[in-house]
Biopython code that builds the backbone (N, CA, C, O; Angstrom):
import numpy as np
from Bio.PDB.StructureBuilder import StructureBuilder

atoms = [
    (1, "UNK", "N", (-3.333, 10.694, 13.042)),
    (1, "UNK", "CA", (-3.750, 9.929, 14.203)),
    (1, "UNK", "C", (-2.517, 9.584, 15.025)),
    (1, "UNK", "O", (-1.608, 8.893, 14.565)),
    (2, "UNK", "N", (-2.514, 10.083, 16.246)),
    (2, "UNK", "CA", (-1.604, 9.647, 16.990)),
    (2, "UNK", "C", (-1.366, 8.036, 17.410)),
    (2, "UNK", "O", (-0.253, 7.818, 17.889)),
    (3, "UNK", "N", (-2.049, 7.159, 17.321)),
    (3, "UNK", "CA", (-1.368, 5.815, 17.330)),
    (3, "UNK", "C", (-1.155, 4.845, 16.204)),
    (3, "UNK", "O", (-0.799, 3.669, 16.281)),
    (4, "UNK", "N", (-1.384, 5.424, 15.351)),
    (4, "UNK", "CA", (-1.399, 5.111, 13.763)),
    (4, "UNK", "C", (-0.321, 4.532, 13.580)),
    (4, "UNK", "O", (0.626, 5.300, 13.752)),
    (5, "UNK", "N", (0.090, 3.078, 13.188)),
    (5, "UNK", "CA", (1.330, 2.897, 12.896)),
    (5, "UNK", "C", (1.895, 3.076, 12.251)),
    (5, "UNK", "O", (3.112, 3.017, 12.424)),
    (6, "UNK", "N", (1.204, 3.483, 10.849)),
    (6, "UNK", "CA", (1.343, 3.883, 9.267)),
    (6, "UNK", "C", (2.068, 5.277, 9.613)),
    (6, "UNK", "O", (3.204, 5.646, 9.317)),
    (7, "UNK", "N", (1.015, 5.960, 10.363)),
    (7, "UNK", "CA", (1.575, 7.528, 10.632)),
    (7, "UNK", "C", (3.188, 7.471, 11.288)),
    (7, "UNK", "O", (4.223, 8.081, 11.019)),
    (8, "UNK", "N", (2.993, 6.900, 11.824)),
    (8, "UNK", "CA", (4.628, 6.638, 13.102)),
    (8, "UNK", "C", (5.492, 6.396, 11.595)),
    (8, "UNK", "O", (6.267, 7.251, 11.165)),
    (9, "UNK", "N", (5.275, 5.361, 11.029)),
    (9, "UNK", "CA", (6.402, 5.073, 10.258)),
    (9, "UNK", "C", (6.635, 6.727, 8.963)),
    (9, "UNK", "O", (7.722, 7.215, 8.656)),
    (10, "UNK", "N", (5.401, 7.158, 8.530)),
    (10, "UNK", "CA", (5.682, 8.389, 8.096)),
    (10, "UNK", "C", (6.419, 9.184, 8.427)),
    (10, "UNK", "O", (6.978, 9.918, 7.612)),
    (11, "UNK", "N", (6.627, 9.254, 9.768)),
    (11, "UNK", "CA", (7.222, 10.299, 11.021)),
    (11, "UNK", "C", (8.333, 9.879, 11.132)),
    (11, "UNK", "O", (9.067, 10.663, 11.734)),
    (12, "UNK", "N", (9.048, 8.475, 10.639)),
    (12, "UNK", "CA", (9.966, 7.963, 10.980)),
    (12, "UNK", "C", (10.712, 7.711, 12.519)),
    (12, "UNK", "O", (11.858, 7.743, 12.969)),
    (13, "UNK", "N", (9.102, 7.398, 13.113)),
    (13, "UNK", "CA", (9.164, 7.028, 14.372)),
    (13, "UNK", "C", (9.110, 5.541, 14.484)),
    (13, "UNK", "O", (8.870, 4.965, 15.545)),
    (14, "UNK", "N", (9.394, 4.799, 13.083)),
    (14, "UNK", "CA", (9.137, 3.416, 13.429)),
    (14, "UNK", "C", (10.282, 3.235, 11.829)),
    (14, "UNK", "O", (10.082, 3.818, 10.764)),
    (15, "UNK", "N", (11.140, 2.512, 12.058)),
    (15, "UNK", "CA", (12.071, 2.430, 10.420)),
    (15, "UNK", "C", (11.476, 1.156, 10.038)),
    (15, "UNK", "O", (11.100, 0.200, 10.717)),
    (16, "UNK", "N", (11.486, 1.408, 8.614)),
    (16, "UNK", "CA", (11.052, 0.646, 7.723)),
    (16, "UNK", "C", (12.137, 0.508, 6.723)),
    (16, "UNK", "O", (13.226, 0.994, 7.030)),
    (17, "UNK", "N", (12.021, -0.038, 5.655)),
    (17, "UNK", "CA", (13.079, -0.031, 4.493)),
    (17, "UNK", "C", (12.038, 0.089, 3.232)),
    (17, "UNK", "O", (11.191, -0.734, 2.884)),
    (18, "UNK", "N", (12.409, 1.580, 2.549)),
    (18, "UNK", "CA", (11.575, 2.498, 1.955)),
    (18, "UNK", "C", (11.896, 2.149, 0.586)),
    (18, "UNK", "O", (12.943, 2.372, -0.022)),
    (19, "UNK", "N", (10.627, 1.448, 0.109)),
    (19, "UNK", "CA", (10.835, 1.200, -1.608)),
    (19, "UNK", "C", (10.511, 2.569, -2.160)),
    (19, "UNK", "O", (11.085, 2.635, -3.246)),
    (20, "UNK", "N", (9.831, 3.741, -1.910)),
    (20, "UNK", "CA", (9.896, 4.534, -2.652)),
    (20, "UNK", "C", (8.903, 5.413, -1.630)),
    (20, "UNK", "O", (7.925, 5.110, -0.946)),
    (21, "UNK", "N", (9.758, 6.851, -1.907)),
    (21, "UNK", "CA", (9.091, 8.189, -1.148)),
    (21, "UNK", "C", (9.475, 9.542, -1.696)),
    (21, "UNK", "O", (10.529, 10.128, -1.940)),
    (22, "UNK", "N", (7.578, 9.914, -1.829)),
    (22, "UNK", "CA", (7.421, 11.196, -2.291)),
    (22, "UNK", "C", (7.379, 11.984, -1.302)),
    (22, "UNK", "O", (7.783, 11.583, -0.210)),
    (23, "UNK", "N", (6.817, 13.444, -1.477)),
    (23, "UNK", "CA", (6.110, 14.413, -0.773)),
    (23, "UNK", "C", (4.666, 13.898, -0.128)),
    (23, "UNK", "O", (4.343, 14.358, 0.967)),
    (24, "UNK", "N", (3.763, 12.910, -0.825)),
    (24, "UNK", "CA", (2.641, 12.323, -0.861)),
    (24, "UNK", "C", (2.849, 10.901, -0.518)),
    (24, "UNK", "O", (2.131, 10.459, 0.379)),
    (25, "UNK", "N", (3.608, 10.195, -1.010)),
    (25, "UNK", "CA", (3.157, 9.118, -0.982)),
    (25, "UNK", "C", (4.848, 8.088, -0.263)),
    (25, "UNK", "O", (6.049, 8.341, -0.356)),
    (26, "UNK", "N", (4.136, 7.030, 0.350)),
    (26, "UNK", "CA", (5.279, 5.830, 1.449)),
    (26, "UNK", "C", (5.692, 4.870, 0.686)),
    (26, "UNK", "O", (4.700, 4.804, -0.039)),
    (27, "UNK", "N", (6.426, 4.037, 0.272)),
    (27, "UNK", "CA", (5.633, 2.188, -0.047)),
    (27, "UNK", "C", (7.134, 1.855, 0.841)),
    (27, "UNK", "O", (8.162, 2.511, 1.010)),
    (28, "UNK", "N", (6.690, 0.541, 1.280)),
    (28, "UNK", "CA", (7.768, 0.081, 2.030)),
    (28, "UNK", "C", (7.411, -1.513, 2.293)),
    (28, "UNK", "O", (6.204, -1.291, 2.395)),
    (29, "UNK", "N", (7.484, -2.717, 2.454)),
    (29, "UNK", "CA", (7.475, -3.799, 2.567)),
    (29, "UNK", "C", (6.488, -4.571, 3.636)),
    (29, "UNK", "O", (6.637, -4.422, 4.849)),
    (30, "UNK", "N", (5.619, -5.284, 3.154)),
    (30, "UNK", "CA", (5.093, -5.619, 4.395)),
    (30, "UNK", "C", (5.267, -6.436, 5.787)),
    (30, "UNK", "O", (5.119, -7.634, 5.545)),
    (31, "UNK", "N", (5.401, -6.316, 6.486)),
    (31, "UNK", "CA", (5.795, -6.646, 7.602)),
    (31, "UNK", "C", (5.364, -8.517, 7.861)),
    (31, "UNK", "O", (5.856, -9.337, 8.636)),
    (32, "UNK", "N", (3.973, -8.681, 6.567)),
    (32, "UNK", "CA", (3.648, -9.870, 7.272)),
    (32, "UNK", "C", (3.257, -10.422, 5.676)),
    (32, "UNK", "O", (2.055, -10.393, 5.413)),
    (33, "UNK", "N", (4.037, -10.841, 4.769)),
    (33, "UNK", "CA", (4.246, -11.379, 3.513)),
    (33, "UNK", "C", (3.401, -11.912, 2.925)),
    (33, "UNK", "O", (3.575, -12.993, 3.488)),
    (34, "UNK", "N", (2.394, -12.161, 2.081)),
    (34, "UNK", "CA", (1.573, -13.271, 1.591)),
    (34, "UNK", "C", (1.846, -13.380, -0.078)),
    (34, "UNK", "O", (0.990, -13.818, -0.846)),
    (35, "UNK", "N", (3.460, -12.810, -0.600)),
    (35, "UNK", "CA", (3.828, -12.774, -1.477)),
    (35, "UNK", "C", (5.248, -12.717, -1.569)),
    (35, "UNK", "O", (5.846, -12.206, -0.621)),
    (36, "UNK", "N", (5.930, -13.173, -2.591)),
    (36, "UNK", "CA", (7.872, -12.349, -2.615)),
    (36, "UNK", "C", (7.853, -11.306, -3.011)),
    (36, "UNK", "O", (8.888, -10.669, -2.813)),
    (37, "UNK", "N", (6.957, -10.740, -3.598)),
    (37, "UNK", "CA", (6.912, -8.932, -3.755)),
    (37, "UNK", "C", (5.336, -8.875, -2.986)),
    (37, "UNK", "O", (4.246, -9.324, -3.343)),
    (38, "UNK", "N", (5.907, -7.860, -1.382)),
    (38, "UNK", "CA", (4.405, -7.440, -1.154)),
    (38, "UNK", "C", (4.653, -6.448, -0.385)),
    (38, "UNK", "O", (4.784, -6.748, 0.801)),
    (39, "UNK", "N", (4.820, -4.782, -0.803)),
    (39, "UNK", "CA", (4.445, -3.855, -0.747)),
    (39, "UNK", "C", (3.317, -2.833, -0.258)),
    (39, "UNK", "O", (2.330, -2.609, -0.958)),
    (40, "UNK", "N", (3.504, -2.274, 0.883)),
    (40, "UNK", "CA", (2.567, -1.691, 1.136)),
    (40, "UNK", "C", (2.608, 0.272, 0.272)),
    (40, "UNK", "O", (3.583, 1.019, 0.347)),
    (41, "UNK", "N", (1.408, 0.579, -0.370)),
    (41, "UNK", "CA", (2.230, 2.075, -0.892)),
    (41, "UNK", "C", (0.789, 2.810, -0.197)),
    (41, "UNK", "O", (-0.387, 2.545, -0.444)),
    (42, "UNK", "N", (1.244, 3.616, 0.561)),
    (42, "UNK", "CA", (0.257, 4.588, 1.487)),
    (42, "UNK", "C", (0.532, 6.057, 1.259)),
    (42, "UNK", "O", (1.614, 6.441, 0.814)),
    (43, "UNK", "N", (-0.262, 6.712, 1.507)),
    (43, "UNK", "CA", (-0.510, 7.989, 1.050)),
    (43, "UNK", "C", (-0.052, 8.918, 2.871)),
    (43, "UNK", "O", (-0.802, 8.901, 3.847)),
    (44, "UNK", "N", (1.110, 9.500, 2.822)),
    (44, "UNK", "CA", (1.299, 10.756, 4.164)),
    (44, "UNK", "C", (-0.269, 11.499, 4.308)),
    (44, "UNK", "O", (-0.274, 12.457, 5.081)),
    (45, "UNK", "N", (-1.077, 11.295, 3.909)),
    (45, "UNK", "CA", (-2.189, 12.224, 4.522)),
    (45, "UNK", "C", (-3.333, 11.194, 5.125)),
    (45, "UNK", "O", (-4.156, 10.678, 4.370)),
    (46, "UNK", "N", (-3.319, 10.956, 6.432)),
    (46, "UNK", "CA", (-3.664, 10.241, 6.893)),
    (46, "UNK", "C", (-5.486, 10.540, 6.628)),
    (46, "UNK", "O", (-6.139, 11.572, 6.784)),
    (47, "UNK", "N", (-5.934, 9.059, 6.140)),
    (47, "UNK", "CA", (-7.057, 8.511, 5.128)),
    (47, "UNK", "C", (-7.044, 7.212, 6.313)),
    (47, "UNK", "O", (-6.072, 6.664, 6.833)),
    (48, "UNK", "N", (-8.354, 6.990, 6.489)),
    (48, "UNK", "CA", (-9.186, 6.289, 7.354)),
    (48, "UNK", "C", (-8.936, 4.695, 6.175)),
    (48, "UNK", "O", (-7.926, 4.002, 6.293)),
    (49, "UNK", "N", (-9.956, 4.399, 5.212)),
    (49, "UNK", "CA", (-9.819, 3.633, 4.097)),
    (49, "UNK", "C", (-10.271, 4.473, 3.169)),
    (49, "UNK", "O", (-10.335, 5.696, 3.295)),
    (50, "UNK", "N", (-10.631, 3.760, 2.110)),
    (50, "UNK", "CA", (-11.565, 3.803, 0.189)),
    (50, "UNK", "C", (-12.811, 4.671, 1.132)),
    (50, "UNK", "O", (-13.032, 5.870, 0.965)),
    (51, "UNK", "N", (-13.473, 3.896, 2.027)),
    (51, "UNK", "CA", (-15.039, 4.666, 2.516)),
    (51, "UNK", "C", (-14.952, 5.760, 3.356)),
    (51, "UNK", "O", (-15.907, 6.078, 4.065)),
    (52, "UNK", "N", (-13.522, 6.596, 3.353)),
    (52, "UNK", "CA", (-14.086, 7.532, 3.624)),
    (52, "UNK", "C", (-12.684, 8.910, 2.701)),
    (52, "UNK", "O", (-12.013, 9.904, 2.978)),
    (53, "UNK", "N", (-12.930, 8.172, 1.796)),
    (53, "UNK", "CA", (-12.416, 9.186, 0.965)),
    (53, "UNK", "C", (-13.004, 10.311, 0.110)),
    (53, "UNK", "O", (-13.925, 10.034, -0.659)),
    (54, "UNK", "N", (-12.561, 11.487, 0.187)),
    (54, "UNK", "CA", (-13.136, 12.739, -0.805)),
    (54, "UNK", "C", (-12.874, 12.380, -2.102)),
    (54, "UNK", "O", (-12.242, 11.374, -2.423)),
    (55, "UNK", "N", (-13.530, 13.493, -3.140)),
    (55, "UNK", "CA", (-13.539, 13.759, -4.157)),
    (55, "UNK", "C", (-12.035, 14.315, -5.060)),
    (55, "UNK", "O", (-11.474, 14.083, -6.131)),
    (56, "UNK", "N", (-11.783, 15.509, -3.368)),
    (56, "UNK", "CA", (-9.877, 16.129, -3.865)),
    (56, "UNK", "C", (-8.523, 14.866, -3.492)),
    (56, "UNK", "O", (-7.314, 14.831, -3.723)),
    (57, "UNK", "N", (-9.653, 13.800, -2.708)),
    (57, "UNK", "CA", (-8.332, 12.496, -2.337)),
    (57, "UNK", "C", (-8.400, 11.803, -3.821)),
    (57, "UNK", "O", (-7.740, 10.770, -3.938)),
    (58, "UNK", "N", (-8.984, 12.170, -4.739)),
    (58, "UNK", "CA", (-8.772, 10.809, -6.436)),
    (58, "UNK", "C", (-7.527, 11.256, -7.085)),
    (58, "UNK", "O", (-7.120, 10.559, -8.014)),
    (59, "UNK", "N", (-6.863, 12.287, -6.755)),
    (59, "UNK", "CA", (-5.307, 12.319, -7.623)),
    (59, "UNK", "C", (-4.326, 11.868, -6.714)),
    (59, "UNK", "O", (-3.302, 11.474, -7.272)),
    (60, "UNK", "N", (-4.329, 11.814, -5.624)),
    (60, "UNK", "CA", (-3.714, 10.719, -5.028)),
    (60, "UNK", "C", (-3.914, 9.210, -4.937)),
    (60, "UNK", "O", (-3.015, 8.391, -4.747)),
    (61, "UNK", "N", (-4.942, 9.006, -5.064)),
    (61, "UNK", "CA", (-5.358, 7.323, -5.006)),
    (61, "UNK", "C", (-4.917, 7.167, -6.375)),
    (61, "UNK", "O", (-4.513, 6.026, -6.599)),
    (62, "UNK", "N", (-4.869, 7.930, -7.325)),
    (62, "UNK", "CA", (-4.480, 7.381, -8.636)),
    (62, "UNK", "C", (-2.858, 7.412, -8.618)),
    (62, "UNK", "O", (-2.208, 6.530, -9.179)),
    (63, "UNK", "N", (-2.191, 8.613, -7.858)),
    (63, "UNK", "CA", (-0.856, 8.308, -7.851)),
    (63, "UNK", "C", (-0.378, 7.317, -7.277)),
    (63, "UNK", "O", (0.746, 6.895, -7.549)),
    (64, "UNK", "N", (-1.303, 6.678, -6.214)),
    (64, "UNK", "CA", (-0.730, 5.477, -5.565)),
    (64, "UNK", "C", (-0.093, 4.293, -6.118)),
    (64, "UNK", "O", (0.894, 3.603, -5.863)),
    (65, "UNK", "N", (-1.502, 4.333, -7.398)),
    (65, "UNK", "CA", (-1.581, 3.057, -8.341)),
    (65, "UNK", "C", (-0.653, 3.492, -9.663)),
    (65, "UNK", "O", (-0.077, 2.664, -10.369)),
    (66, "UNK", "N", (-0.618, 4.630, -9.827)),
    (66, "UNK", "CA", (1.039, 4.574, -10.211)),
    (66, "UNK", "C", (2.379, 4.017, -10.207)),
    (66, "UNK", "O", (3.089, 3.467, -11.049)),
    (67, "UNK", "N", (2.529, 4.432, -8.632)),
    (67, "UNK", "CA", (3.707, 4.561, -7.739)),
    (67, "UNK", "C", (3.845, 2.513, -7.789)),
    (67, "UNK", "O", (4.911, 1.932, -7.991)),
    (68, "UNK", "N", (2.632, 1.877, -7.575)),
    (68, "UNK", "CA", (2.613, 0.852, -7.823)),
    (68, "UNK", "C", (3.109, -0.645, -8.717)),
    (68, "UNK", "O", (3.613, -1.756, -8.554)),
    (69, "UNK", "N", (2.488, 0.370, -9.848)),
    (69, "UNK", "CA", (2.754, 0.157, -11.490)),
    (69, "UNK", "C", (4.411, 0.171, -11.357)),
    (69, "UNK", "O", (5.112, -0.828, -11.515)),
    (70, "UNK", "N", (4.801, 1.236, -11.101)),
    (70, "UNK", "CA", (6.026, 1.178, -11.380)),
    (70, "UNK", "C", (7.150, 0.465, -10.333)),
    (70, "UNK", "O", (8.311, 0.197, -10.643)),
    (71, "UNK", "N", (6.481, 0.211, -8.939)),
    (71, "UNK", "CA", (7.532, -0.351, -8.635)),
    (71, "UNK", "C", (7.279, -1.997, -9.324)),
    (71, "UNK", "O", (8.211, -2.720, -9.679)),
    (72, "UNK", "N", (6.157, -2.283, -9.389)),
    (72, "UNK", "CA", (5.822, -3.607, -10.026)),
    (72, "UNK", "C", (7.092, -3.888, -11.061)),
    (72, "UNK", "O", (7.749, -4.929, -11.040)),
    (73, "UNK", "N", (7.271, -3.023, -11.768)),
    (73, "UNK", "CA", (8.498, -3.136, -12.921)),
    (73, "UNK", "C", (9.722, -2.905, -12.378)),
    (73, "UNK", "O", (10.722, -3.450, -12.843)),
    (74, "UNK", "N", (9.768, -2.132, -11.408)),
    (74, "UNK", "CA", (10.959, -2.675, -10.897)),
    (74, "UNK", "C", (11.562, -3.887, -10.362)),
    (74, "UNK", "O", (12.682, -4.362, -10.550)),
    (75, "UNK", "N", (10.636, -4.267, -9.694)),
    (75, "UNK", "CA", (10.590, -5.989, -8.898)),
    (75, "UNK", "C", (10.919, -6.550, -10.137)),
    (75, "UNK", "O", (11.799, -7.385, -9.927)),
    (76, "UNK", "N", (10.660, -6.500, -11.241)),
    (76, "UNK", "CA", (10.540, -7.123, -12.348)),
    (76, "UNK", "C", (8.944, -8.334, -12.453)),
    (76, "UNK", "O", (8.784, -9.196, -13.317)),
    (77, "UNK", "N", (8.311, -8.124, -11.697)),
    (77, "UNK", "CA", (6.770, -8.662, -11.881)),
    (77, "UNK", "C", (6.255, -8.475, -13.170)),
    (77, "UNK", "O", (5.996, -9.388, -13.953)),
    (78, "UNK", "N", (6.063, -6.886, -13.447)),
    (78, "UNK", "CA", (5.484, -6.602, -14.314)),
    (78, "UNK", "C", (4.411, -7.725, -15.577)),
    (78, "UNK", "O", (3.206, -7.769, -15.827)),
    (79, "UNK", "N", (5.479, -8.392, -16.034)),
    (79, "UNK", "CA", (5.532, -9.296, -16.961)),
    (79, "UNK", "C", (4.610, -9.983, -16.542)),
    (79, "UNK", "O", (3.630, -9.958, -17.286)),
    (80, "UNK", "N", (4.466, -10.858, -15.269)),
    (80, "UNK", "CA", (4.301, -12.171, -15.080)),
    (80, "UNK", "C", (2.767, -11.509, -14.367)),
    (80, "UNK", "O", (1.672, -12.067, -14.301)),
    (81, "UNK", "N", (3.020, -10.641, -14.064)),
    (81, "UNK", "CA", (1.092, -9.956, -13.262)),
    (81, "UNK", "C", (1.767, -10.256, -11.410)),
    (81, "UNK", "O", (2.500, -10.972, -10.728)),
    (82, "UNK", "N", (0.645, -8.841, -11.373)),
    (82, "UNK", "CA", (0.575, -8.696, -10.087)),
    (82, "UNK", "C", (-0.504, -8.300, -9.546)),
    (82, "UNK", "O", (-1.382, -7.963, -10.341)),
    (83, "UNK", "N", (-0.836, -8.196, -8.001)),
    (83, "UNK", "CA", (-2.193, -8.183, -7.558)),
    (83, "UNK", "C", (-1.891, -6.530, -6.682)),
    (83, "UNK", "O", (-1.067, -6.244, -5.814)),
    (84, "UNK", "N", (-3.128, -5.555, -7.477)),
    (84, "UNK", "CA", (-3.212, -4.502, -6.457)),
    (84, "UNK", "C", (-4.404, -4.724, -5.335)),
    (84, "UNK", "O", (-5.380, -5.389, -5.684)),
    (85, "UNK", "N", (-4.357, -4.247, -4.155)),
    (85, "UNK", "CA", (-5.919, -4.420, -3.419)),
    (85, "UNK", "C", (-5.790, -3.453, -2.413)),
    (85, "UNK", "O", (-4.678, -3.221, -1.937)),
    (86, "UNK", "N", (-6.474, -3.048, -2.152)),
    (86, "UNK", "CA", (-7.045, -2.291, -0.783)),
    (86, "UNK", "C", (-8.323, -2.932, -0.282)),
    (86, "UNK", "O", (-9.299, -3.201, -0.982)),
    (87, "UNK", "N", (-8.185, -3.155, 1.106)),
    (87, "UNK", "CA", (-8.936, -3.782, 2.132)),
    (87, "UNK", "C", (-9.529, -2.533, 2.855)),
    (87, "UNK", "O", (-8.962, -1.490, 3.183)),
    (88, "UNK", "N", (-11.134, -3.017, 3.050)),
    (88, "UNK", "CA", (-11.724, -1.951, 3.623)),
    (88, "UNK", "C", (-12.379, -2.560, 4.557)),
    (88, "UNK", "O", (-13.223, -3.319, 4.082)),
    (89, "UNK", "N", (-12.331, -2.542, 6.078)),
    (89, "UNK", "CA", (-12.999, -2.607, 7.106)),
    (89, "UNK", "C", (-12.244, -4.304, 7.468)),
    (89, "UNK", "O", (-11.340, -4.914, 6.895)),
    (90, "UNK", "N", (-13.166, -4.677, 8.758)),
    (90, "UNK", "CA", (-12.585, -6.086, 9.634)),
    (90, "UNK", "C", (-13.280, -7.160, 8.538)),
    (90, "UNK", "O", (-12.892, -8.325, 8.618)),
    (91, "UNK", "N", (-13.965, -6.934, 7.844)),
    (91, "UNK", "CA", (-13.962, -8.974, 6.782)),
    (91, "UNK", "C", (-13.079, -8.818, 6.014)),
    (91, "UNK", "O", (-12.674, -9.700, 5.257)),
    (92, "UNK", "N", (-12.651, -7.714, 6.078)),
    (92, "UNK", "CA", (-11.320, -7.906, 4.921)),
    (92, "UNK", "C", (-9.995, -8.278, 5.741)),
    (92, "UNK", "O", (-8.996, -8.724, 5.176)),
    (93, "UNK", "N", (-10.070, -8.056, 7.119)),
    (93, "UNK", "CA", (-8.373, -8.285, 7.358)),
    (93, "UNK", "C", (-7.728, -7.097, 7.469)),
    (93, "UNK", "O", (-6.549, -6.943, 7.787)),
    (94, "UNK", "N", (-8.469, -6.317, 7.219)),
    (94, "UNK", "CA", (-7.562, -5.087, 7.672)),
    (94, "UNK", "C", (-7.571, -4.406, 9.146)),
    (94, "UNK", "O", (-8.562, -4.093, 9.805)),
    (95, "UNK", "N", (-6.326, -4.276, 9.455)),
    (95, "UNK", "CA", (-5.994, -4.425, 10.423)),
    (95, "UNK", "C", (-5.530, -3.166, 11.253)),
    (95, "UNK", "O", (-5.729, -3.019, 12.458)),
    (96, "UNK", "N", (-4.582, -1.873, 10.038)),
    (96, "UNK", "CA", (-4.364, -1.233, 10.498)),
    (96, "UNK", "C", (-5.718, 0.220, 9.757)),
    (96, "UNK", "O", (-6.200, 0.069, 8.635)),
    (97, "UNK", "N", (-5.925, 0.920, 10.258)),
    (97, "UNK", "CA", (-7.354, 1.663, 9.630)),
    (97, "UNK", "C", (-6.191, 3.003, 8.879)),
    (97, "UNK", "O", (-6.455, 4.153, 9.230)),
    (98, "UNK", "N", (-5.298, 2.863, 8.157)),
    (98, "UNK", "CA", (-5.073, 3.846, 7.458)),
    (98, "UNK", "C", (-4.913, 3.753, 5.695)),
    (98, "UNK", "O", (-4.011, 2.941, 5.490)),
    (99, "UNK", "N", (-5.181, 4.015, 5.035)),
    (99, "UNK", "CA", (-5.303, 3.787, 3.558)),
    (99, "UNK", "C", (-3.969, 3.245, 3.386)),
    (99, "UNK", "O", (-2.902, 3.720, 3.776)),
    (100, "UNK", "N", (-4.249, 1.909, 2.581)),
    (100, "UNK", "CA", (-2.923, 1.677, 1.966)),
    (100, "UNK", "C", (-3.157, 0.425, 0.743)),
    (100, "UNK", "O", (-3.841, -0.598, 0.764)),
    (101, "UNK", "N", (-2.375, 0.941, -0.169)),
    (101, "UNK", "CA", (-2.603, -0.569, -0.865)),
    (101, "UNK", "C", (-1.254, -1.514, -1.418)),
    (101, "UNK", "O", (-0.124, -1.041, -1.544)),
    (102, "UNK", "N", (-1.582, -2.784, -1.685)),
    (102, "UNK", "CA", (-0.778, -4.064, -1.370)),
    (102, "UNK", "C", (-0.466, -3.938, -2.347)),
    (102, "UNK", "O", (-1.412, -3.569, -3.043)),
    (103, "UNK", "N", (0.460, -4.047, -2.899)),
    (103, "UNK", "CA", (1.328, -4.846, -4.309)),
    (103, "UNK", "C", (1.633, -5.924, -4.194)),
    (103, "UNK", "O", (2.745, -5.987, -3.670)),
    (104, "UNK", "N", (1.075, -7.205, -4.492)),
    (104, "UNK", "CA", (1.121, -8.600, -4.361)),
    (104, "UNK", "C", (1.709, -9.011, -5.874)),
    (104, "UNK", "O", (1.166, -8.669, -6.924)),
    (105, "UNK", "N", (2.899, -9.795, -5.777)),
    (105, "UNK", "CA", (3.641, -10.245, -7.321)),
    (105, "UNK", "C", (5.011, -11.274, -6.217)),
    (105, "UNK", "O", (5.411, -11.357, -5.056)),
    (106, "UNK", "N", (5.228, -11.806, -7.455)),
    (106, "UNK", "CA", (6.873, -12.848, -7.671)),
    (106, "UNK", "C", (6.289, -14.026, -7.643)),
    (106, "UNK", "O", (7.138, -14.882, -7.394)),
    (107, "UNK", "N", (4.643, -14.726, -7.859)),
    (107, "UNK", "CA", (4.319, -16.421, -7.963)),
    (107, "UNK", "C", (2.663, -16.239, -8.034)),
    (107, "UNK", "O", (1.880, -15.337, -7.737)),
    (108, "UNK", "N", (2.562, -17.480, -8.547)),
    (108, "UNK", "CA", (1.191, -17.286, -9.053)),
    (108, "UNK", "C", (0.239, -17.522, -7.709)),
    (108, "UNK", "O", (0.286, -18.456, -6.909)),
    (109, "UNK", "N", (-0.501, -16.549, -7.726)),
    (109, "UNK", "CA", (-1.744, -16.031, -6.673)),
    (109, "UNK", "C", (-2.753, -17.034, -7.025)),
    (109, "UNK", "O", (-3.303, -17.481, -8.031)),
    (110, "UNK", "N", (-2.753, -17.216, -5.528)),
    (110, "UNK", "CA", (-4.462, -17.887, -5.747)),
    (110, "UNK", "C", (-6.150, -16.810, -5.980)),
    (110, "UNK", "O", (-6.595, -15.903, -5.276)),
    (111, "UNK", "N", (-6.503, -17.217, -6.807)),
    (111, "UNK", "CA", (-8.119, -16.424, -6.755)),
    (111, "UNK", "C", (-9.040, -16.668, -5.970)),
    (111, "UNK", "O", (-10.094, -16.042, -5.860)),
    (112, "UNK", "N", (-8.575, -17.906, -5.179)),
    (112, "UNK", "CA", (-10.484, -16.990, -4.392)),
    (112, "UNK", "C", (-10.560, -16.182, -3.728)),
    (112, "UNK", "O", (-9.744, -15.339, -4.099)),
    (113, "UNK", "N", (-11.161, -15.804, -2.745)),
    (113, "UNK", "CA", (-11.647, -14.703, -1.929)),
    (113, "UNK", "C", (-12.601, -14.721, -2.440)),
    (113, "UNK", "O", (-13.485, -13.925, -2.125)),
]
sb = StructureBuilder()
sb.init_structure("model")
sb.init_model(0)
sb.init_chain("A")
sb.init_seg("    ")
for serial, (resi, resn, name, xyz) in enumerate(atoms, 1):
    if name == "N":
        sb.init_residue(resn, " ", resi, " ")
    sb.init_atom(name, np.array(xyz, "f"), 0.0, 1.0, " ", f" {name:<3s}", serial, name[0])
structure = sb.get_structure()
């Protein structure tokens, strides 16, 4: 998508500071914090959200939550728990429409929603 901001930053038409990059997959920091570790890790093949994903997109959504896992242990979270989520559509807050999910860790999260 050409106005995609996710895409731009893929393109490295927008710099970010890159926690980790594959062939497949982005993560890089979120721009608007609701944690001391909060990570965005997005997939280079531009994905609308979760509802409109294929069947050949599940080895990537699983590498995501990988890619996740492990930076979680890097932050050093691991231990203490961290929150994965993907937001799908406007009651969630999502804001930009390209697949991505949050790594929320470094203090204890509130539960509701």
């Amino acid at each position: 998508m050409e106005d995609c901001v996710f895409c731009k930053i893929i393109k490295k038409e927008i710099p970010v500071k890159i926690e980790y990059e594959d062939d497949d997959i982005l993560a890089f920091p979120s721009n608007q914090p609701e944690a001391p570790v909060h990570i965005l890790v997005i997939p280079k093949k531009h994905i609308r959200d979760t509802s409109t994903l294929e069947n050949s997109d599940a080895p990537l959504v699983g590498k995501m939550i990988f890619v996740a896992k492990n930076l979680a242990k890097e932050k050093k979270i691991e231990k203490t728990g961290y929150r994965l989520v993907f937001n799908v559509g406007p009651h969630t807050g999502q804001s930009v429409y390209h697949l991505h999910l949050h790594l929320l860790g470094g203090k204890k999260l509130d539960n509701s929603g």
